[in-house]
TORRODREN-607062 format. One record per residue (C-alpha): residue number from 1; x, y, z. Coordinates in pm, 1 decimal, m for minus. Each point is the difference from the previous one (the first is absolute). Layout:
! residues N
+-----+----------+----------+----------+
: seq :     east :    north :       up :
+-----+----------+----------+----------+
: NUM :        X :        Y :        Z :
...
+-----+----------+----------+----------+
This chain:
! residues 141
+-----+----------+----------+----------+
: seq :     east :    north :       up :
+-----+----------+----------+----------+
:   1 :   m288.4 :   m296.9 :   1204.6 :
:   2 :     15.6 :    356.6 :   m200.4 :
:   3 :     m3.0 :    m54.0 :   m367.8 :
:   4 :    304.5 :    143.3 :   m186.7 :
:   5 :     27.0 :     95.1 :   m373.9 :
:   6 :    297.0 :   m278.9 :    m56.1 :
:   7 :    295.6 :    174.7 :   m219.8 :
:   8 :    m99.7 :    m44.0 :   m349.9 :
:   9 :   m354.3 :    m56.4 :     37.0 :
:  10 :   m148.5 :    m81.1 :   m274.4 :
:  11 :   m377.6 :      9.5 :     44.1 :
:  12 :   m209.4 :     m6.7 :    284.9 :
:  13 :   m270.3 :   m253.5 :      0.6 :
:  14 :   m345.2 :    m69.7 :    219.1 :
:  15 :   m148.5 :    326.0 :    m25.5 :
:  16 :   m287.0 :    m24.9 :   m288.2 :
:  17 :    m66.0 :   m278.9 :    251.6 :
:  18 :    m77.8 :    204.0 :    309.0 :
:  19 :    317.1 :    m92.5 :    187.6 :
:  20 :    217.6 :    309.6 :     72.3 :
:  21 :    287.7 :    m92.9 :   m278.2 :
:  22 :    276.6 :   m166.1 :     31.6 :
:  23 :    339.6 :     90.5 :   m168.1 :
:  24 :    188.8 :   m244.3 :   m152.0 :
:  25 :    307.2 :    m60.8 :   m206.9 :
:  26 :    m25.4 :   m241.0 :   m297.7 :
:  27 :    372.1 :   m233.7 :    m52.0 :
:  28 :    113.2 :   m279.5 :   m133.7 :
:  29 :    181.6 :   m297.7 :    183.8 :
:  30 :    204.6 :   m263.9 :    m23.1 :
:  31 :   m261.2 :   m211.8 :    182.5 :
:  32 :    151.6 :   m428.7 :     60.4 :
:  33 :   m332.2 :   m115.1 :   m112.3 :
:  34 :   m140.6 :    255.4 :   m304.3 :
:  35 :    349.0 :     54.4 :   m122.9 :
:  36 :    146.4 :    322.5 :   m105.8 :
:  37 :   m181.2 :    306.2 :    m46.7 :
:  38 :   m308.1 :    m81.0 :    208.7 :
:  39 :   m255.6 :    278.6 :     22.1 :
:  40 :    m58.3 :    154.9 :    406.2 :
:  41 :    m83.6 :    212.9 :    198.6 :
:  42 :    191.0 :    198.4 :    272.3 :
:  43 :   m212.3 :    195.3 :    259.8 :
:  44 :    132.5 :    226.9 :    289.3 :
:  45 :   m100.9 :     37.2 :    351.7 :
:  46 :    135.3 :    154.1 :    282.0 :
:  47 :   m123.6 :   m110.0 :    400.4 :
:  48 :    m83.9 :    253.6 :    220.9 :
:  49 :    151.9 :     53.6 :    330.0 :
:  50 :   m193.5 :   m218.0 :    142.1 :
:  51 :     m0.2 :   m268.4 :   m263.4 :
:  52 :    373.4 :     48.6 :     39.4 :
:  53 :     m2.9 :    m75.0 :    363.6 :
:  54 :   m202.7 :   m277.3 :    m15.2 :
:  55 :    250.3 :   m173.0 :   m224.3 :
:  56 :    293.2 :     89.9 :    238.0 :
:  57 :   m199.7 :   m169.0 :    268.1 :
:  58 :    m15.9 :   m335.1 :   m265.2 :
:  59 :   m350.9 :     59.7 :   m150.1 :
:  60 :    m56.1 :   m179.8 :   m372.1 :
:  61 :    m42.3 :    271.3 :   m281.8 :
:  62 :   m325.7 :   m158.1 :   m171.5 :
:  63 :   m114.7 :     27.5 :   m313.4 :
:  64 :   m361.8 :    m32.9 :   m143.0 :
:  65 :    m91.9 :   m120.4 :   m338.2 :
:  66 :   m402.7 :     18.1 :    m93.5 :
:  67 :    m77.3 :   m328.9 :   m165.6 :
:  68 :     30.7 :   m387.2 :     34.0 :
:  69 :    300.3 :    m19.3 :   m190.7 :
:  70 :    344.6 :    161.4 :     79.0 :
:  71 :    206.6 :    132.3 :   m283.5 :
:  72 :    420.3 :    m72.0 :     90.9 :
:  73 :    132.2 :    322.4 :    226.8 :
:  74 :    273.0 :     97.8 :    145.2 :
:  75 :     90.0 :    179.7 :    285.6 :
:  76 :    300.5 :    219.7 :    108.4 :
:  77 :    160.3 :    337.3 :    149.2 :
:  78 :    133.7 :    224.8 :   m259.5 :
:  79 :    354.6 :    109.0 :    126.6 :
:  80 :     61.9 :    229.1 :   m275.0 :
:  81 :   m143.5 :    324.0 :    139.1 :
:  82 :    m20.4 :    111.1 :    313.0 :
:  83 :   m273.8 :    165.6 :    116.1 :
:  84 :    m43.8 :    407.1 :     36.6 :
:  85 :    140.4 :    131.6 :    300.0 :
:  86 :   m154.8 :    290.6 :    193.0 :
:  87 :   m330.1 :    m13.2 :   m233.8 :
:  88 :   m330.6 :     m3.0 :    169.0 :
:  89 :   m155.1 :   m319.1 :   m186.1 :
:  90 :   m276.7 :     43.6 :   m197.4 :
:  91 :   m359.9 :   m103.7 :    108.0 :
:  92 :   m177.0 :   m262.5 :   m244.0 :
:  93 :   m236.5 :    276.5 :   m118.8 :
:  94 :    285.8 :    165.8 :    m81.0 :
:  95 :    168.2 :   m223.6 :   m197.7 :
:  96 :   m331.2 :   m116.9 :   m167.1 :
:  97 :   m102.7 :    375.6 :   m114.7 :
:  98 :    382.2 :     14.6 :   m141.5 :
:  99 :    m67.7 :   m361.3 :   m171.0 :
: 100 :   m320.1 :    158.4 :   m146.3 :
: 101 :    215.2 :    339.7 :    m72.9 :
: 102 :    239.0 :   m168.5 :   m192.0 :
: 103 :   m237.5 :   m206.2 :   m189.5 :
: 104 :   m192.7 :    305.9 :   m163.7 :
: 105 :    361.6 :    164.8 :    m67.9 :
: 106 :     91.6 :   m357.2 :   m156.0 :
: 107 :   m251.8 :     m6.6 :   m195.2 :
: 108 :      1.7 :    426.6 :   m139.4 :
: 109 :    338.2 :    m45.7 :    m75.5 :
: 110 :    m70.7 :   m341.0 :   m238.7 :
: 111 :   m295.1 :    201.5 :   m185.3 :
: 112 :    223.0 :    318.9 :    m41.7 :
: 113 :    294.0 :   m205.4 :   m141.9 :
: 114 :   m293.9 :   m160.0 :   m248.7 :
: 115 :   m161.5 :    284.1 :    m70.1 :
: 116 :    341.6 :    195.4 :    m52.6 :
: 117 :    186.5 :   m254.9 :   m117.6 :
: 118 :    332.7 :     64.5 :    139.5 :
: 119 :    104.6 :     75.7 :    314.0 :
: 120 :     28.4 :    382.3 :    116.1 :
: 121 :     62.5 :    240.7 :    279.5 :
: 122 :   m326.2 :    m80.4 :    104.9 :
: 123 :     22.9 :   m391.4 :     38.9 :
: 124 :    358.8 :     16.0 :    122.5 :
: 125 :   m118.4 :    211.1 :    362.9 :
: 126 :   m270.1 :   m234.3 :    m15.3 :
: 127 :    210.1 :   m293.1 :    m16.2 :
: 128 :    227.6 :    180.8 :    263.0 :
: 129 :   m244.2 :     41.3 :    180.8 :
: 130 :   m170.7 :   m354.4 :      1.8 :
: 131 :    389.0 :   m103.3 :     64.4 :
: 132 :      7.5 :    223.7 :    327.4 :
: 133 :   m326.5 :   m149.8 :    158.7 :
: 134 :     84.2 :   m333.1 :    m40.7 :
: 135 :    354.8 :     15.5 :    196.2 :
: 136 :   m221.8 :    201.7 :    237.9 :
: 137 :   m237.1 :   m302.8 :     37.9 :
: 138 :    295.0 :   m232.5 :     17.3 :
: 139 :    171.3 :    212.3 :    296.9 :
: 140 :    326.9 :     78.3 :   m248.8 :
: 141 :    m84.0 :    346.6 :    m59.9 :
+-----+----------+----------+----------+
């Protein structure tokens, strides 16, 4: 599975660990046993050609969680983009150096809004830009 930057990713965590960073997408739910507005987490992947024809063939999609103790998951296909036609897919060192990319320009554009304190020309390509890569990541660009 390729990692994606999920639409409206909101931080990307693992990395000061040593794992390669994963995006993620922080939302609340209406969850039947925490009630309403539940903190969670929504993370993006998209299968390979092969991965893909392994499932066509009836393969499980499997899921790994390091620990003893699972958290509550769920599991499904978002239908509400489809994916870029035409578009050579990215390789994972691709998409990682982008990750890493858009961290650093994540993180120049916070500390030149602070240090300016408002935004500017400067901070609006910026966030244009930083807007750009991730629909790139997520194949809507």
């Amino acid at each position: 599975m390729l990692v994606k930057v999920i639409e409206g990713c909101t931080r990307i965590v693992g990395k000061s660990q040593g794992y390669l960073g994963l995006p993620l997408r922080d939302v609340l739910i209406n969850c039947s046993v925490n009630g309403p507005n539940t903190p969670a987490m929504e993370i993006a992947f998209e299968p390979t050609p092969k991965e893909i024809e392994g499932l066509k063939e009836g393969k499980s999609l499997v899921l790994r969680i390091l620990g003893r103790t699972p958290p509550p998951i769920a599991m499904w296909v978002d239908s509400s983009k489809s994916p870029s036609k035409g578009a050579e897919p990215m390789t994972m060192s691709d998409r990682i150096e982008m990750i890493g990319d858009l961290q650093d320009l994540e993180r120049i554009s916070a500390l030149f809004k602070e240090a300016t304190g408002a935004p500017d020309q400067v901070t609006s390509v910026l966030d244009k830009t930083i807007s750009n890569m991730r629909r790139l990541l997520n194949g809507t660009a």
